[in-house]
N, C-alpha and C positions, 0 to 999 in steps of 0.2 A: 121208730119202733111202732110196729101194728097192735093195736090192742082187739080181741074177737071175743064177742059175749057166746060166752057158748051155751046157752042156754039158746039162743039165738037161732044157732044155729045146729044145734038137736032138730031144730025145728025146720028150717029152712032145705026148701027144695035143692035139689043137687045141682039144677041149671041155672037160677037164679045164682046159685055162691057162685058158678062158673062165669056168668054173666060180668056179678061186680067184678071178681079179678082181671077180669080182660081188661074192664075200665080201669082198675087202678094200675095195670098195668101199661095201658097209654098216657095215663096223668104222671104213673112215674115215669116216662120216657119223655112226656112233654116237658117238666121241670129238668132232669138233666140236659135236653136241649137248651131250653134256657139257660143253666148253669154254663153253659157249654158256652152261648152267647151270651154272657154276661165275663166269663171268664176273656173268649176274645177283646170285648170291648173295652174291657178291662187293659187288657194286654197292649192296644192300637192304645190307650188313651198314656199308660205308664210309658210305651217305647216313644209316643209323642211329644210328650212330656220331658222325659229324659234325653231327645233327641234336640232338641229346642238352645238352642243356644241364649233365646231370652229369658230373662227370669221373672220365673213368676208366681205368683202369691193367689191362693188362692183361701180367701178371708169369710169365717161366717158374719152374721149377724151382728154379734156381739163383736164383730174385728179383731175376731182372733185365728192364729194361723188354723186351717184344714187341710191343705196342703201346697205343696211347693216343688217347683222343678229342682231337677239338679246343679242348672244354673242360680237359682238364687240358694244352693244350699254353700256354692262355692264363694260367689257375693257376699249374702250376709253372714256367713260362717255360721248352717244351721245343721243342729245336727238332729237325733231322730226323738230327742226333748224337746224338740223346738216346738210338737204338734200341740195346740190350743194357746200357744204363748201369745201375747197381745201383739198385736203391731207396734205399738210403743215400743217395746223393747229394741225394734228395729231404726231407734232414733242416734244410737252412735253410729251409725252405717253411715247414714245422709242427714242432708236436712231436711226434717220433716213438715216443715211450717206450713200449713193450713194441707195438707193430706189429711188430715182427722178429718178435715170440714168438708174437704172434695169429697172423702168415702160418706161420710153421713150423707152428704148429697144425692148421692149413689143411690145408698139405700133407700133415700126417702121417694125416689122415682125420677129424679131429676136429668138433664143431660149428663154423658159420660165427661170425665173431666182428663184433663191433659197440662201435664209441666215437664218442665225440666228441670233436673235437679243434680246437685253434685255429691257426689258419695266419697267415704273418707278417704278412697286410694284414687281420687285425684283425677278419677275417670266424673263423668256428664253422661246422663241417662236419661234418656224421654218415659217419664210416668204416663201410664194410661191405667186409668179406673174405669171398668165398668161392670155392671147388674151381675151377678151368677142367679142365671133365674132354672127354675126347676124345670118339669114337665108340665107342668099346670100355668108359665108363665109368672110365676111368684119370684119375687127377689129374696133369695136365700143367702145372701152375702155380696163379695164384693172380688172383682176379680184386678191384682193388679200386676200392670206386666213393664219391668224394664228393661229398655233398649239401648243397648251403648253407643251415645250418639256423641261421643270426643272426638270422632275424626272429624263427623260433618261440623260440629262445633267450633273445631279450631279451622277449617276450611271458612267458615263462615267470619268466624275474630278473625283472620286473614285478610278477606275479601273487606270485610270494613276497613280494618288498619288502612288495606292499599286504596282504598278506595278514599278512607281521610288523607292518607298521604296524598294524594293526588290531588282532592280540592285543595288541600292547601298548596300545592303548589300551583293548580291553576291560582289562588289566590293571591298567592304571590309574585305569578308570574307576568313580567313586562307584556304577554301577550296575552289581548283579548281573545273569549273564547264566547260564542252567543250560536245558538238554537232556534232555525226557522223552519218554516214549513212550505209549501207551494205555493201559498197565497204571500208571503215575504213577513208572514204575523210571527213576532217574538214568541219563541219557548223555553228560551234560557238566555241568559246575561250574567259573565265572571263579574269578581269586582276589580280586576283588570279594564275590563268595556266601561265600568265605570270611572275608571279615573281616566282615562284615553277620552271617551265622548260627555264624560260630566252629568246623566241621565243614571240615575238609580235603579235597582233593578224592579222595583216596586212600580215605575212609572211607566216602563218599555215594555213590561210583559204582557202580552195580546195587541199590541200594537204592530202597522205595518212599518216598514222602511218608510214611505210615504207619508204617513201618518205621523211618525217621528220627525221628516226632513232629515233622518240621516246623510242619504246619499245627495252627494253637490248635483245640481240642475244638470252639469254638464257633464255627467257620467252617468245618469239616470238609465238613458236608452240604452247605453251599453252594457249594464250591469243587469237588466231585462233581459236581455239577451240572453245575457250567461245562467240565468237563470231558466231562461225558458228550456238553456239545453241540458243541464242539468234538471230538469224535470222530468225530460224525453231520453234520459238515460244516455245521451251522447256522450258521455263522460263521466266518470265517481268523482273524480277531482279535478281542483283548476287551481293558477292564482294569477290572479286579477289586481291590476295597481286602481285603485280608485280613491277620489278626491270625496273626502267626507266633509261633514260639520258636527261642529260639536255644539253644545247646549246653547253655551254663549254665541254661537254666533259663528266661529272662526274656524278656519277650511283648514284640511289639516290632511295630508297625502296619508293615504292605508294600502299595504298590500295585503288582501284578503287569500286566504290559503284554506278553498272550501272544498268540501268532502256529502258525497250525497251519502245518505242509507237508502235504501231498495227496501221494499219488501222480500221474503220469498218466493220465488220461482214455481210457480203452478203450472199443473201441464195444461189447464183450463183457461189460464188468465194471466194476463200479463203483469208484471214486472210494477209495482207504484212508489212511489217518492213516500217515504216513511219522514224524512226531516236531513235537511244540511247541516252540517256543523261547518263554520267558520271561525278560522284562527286568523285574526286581526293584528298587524303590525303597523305600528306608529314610524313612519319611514321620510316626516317631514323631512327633520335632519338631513336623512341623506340627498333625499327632493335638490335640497338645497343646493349640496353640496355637487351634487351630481349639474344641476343646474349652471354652481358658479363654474364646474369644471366644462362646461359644457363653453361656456361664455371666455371663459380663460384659452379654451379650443379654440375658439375663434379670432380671440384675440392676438394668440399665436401666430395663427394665420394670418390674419392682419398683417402684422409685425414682420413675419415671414415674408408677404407679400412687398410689405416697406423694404426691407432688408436688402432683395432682391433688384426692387427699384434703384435702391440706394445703390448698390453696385455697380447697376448701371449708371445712374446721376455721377458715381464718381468716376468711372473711366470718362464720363464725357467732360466732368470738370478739369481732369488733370489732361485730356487730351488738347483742349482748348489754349492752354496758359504754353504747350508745348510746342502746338502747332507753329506762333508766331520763333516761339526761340531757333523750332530747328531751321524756317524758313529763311530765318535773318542769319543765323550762323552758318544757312550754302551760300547765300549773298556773300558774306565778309569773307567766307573760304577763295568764290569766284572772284574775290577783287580785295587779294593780300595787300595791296597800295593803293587805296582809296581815294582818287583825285578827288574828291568832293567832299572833304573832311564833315561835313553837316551831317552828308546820309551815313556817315560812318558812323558818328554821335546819336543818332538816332537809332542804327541798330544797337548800338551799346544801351541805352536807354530802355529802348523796348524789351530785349532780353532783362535787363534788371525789373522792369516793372513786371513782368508776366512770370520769373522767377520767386519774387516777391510773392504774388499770388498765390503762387505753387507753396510757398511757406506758410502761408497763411491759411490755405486749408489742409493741408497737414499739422498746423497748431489747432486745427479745428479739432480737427480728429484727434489730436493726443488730448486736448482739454477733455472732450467728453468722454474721454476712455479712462481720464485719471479722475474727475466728479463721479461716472461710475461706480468706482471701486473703492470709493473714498478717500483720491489720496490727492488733492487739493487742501495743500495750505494754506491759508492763507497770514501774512504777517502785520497786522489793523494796525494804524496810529493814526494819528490828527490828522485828517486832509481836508482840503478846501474843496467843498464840493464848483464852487464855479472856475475854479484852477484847473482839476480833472476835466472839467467839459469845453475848457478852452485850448486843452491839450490834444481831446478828440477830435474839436472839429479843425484845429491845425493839420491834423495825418491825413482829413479827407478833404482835405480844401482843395486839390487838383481833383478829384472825383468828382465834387460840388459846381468848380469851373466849367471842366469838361460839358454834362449834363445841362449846365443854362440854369440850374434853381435858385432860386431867389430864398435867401437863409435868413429868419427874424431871428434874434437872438435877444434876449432877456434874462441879465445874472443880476445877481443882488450886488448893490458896492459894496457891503462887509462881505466878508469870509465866511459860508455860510459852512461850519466843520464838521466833520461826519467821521467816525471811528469805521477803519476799511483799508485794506489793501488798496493800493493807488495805482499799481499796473492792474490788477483785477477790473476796480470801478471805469477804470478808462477802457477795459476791453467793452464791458458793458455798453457804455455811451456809443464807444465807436461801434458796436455790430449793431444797434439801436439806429444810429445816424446813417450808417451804410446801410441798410435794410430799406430804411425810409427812399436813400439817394434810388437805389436800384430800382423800388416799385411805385416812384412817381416819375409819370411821363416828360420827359425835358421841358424845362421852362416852368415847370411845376414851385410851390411853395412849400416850405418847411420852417414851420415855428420850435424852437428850442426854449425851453423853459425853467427855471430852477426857481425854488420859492422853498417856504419853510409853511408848513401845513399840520396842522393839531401836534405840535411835538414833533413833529416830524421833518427831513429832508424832502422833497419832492422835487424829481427831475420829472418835466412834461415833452413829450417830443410830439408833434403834429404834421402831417404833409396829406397833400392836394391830390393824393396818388391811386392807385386802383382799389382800395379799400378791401373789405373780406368779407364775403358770404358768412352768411348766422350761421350756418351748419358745419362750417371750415373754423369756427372763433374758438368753440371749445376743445381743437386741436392744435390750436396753430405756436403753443408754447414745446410741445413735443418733439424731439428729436426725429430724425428721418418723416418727417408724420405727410397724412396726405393730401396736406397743404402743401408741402414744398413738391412731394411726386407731381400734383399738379404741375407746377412752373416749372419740370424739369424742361429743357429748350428756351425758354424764354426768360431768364434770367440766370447768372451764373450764381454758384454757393451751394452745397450738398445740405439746406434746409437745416441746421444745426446751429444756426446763430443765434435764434431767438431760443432752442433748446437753453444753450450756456446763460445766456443774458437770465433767465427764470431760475437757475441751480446758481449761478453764483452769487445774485443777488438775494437768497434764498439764505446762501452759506452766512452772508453779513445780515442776517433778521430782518431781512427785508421782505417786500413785495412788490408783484410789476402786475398789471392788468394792462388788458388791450381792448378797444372798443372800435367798430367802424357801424356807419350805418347802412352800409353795402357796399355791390360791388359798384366800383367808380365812384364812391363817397369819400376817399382819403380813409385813414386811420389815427386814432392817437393812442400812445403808448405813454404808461405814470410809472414810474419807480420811485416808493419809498423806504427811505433810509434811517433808521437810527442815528438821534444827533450825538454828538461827540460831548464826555462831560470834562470838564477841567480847562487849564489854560492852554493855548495853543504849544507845540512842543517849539523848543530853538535849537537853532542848527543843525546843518545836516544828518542828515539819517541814512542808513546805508545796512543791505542785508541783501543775502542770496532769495531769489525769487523761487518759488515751487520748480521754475526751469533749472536749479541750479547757477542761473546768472545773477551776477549781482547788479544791484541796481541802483541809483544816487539819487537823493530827492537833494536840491540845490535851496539852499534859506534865500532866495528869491521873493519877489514883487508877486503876488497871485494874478495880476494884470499883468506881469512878461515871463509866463512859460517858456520854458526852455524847450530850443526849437533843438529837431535834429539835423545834425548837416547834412547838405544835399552828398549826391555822390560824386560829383566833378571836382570839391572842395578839396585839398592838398593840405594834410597837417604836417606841423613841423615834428615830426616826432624821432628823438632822439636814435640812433641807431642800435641794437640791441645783439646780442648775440642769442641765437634761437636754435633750438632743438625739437624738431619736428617728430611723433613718433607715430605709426600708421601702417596698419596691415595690404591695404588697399593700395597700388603702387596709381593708379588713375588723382586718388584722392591727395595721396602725398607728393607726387610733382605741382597738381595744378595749387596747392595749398600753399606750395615752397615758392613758386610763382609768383604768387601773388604778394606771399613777406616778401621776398627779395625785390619784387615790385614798389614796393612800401619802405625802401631803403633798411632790411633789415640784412644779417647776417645766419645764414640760414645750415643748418646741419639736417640731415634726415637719417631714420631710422625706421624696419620694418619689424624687428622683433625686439623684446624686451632686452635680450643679451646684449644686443647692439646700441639699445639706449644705455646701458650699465656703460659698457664700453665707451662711447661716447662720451658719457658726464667725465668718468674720469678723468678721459684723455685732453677733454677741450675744452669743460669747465663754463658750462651753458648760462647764460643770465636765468633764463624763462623756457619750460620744455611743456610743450603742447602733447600731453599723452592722450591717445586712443585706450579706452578703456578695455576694447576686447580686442586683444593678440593671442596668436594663435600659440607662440611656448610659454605666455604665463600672463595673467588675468591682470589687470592694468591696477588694481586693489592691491594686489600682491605685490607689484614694482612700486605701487607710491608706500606700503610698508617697509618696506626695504629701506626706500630711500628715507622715510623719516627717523630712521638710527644710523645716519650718514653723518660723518661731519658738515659731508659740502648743501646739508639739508638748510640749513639756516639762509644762506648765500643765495637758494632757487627758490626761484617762484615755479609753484607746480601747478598747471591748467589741465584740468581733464577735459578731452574732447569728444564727446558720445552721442550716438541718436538716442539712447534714452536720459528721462533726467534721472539724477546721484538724489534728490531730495526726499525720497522714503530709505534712504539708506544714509545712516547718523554716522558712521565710518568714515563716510566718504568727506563731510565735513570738516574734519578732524584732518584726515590724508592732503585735502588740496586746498591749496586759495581760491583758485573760482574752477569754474564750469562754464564751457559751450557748448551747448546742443549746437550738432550737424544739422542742415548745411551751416556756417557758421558765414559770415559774410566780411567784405570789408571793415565795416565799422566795427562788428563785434572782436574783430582782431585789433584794431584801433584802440579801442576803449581799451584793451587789456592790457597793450604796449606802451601803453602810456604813463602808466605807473613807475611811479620813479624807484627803481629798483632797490631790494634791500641790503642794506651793510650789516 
């Protein structure tokens, strides 16, 4: 409202009053301008405000509300009483705890302040406080604005979570994990790396590899290497087997699985080594294992290589013991009536002993097929250790002759007794004495020895013969081993004798050593025995041997071993009625030959049906069954016959190339067993038995 003196202007020129109005009426044009611009400012600060998704407060002096966005009106639930309300009142919202003190802060000039804080719906806010200052720069209050920061919040409790989840499984985890740089200096160490190398992570960190002694002398340059090319960026990743040490001392196999970081990729500059990480596996174990497989590979080989040998060694041993048979058997074909009865004797002779041989390393071969497998019985009672070794060297005494060697012998005059299979212990002695015979040079000397030594049996055997290489000694107990591949050609035997002699004397808690002082020094060989407890057994003893043959130890003198008869010797033996039974018509003539040769009474049969028939019809003393026929299993006919009447009446002998004595049935089903070839004597011994009533 204009107020005008009018006395004033009674008085007042006409141009003059025209003058002022113009000017009041630019001052009121100026002020509506302003209003005008104060109404805009107005307008950008409310749509700013209200457009704002953060909430904000904006606080006098006294810290009480002046105004606020429409985000904090949604927030703190303000409504249009809210304006001059304290700030306090906005403490059931959030936590307020020390915001009084931050804003005071504020106010008093201080730095703007900053928290985070939790509001009652569960959401996280970043608090910012600062100055509301005037035109003139004065702090007129306090400006605060919140930011709803729960997603970066829980992004962030995520990122730790997985980030603690992960140390602790690096913490836990069997594999080390360690942080270096180009110079090879520590910048991390799991406590993985500490349990693997024993160095704490307090001790290793700024240290080099070199500095440490981590890496073994002998993988040093190589692991440089790999470093150098990982530096030059030839590679992000590698892994590397390398031989460490650990705190104490001990070398210990690592495959290291390293990983470079780079820098960023500048178009100005190249490419730089930021730090390796290396994950460390403790791989001794396998080292090991891969090592022994490595060594068992070769041994293989070995073995393979023996194997091979040996195949050969045997075709030429059994071609050998053949040669002379089939040479002498075109002789006695070429001259059916033999004017010169001696050279006929002499092929008879020869054939048996080169036959013989032919048995004996085919018992070779079955002994260490059946010590293999474990199926060497053996049946121990009392025996005289200087009895067994007079029995030995009785079977090689034409060997001994032959050769020219000069035999020292040395036995105890008591009975020195030893708990042991007695055809076992005598094989010993003999492959022991035979070994000696064969590789000393004729004319040579062999000391035999038996003594009793700390609780113990001791048999010593000694000869004047070509002795053994140091390098050959810790092989030469080994079957096929390549001791004996040496001597193949130069002495006969497929190298398995000393094999047996160390497994069986093994089997009775023994031991054997061998010593020579070289090659052309002779050799001596010790077996010791476990002594026998109690008093010697009386009278004869008798039981089926692992071969299924039975065997007779005779209550005998230990100074007159019971010799075996030569083969020219002619017994009287009773005349028997015999039933032959055998798939093989070659094997069942010259078999029936030979009984009927031997004054027996002879029936044959090739199939089981036929021996049924047979027993019936003709009422056999003793039937020699073959165990494998081809219409029923020779187990099956001796079941048969054992719910016979005429079962009581027969003697039943199985005749088999393999032996019945891991089979308890067979026991049971028969009286004895002969392993094929089966010979004179062995049919002798059997027929001799005085038939049962």
């Amino acid at each position: 409202m204009r107020f005008v003196n009018k006395e004033m202007t009674k008085h007042a020129k006409p141009k003059t009053l025209a003058a002022d109005s113009r000017a009041l009426n630019r001052l009121n044009q100026a002020l509506q301008d302003k209003v005008r611009d104060l109404e805009s400012v107005n307008n950008d600060l409310n749509n700013l405000l209200f457009s704002s998704d953060v909430a904000t407060l904006l606080l006098d002096p006294e810290l009480r509300l002046r105004r606020f966005t429409p985000a904090s009106a949604a927030l703190f639930e303000l409504g249009p009483t809210a304006m001059g309300q304290p700030i306090t009142a906005l403490q059931t919202h959030f936590d307020s705890a020390g915001l009084l003190a931050d804003a005071h802060a504020v106010l008093a000039g201080r730095s703007p302040a900053a928290r985070e804080i939790a509001a009652d719906n569960g959401h996280w806010f970043s608090l910012h406080l600062r100055p509301y200052r005037t035109a003139t720069e004065a702090i007129a209050g306090v400006v605060a604005s919140f930011t709803d920061c729960t997603a970066s919040r829980l992004a962030e409790q995520r990122y730790r979570e997985t980030l603690g989840r992960l140390k602790r499984h690096m913490d836990n985890s069997p594999v080390a994990s360690m942080e270096w740089n180009h110079k090879g200096r520590l910048l991390g160490w799991s406590p993985a790396a500490e349990r693997i190398f024993g160095w704490s992570e307090q001790h290793v960190l700024g240290q080099t590899f070199e500095e440490l002694g981590l890496i073994h002398h002998a993988d040093r340059d190589h692991m440089h290497r790999v470093s150098e090319a990982l530096f030059r960026g030839e590679f992000e990743h590698n892994r590397v087997p390398v031989r460490n040490l650990r705190a104490d001392g001990q070398m210990i196999w690592c495959e290291w699985y390293n990983s470079a970081l780079m820098s960023a990729q500048d178009q100005d500059s190249d490419r730089q080594l930021v730090s390796v990480l290396s994950l460390v596996v403790d791989v001794t174990e396998r080292q090991v294992l891969e090592d022994n497989l490595r060594a068992t590979t070769a041994r293989l080989a070995e073995a393979d290589q023996r194997k091979n040998a040996f195949l050969a060694l045997l075709g030429h041993e059994l071609r050998n013991p053949l040669a002379p048979v089939r040479s002498t058997l075109d002789a006695l074909a070429l001259t059916p009536q033999p004017d010169d009865l001696s050279s006929y004797l002499q092929g008879i002779a020869r054939i048996d002993r080169q036959t013989r041989h032919l048995e004996r390393l085919v018992q070779d071969l079955l002994d260490a097929a059946r010590i293999s497998r474990g199926a060497i019985v053996l049946r121990p009672q009392r025996e005289d250790l200087g009895a067994l070794t007079r029995e030995a060297i009785e079977a090689l005494t034409p060997a001994l002759t032959e050769r020219a060697h000069r035999l020292e012998i040395e036995l105890p005059e008591q009975p020195l007794w030893v708990q042991g299979d007695a055809t076992r212990l005598v094989q010993v002695i003999t492959n022991l004495l035979d070994n000696a015979i064969k590789y000393t040079e004729p004319g040579g000397r062999i000391r035999l020895e038996v003594t009793q030594e700390a609780g113990k049996a001791c048999l010593s055997l000694s000869d004047s013969g070509q002795g053994i290489a140091a390098e050959d000694q810790p092989w030469l107990f080994d079957a096929f081993s390549r001791v004996a591949e040496d001597r193949v050609g130069r002495e006969s035997g497929l190298g398995i004798g000393l094999g047996l002699v160390r497994q069986l004397v093994e089997l009775h808690q023994g031991r054997v050593e061998a010593h020579s002082a070289g090659v052309g020094q002779g050799a001596t060989f010790r077996v010791w025995l476990p002594l026998a407890d109690g008093p010697a057994d009386s009278g004869a003893a008798s039981g089926p041997d692992d071969n299924g043959c039975q065997t007779h130890t005779a209550n005998c003198s230990p100074s007159q071993p019971q010799a075996r008869a030569p083969a020219s010797e002619t017994r009287t033996t009773p005349s028997r009625r015999v039933l032959l039974v055998d798939d093989e018509p070659e094997i069942l003539d010259a078999t029936a030959s030979l009984l009927r040769a031997l004054g027996h009474q002879v029936l044959t049969a090739a199939t089981a049906a036929q021996a049924l028939a047979c027993i019936g019809e003709h009422e056999p003393e003793i039937v020699f069954l073959d165990v494998g026929l081809p219409d029923m299993d020779g187990l099956d006919l001796a079941r048969q016959l054992a719910d016979s009447p005429r079962r009581a009446q027969l003697q039943l002998v199985a005749l088999s190339g393999y032996s019945l004595v891991e089979q308890p049935e067979a026991a049971r089903l028969f009286d004895d067993q002969l392993i094929k070839p089966a010979g004179r004597q062995d049919f002798e011994r059997v027929l001799a038995r005085e038939p049962q009533v």
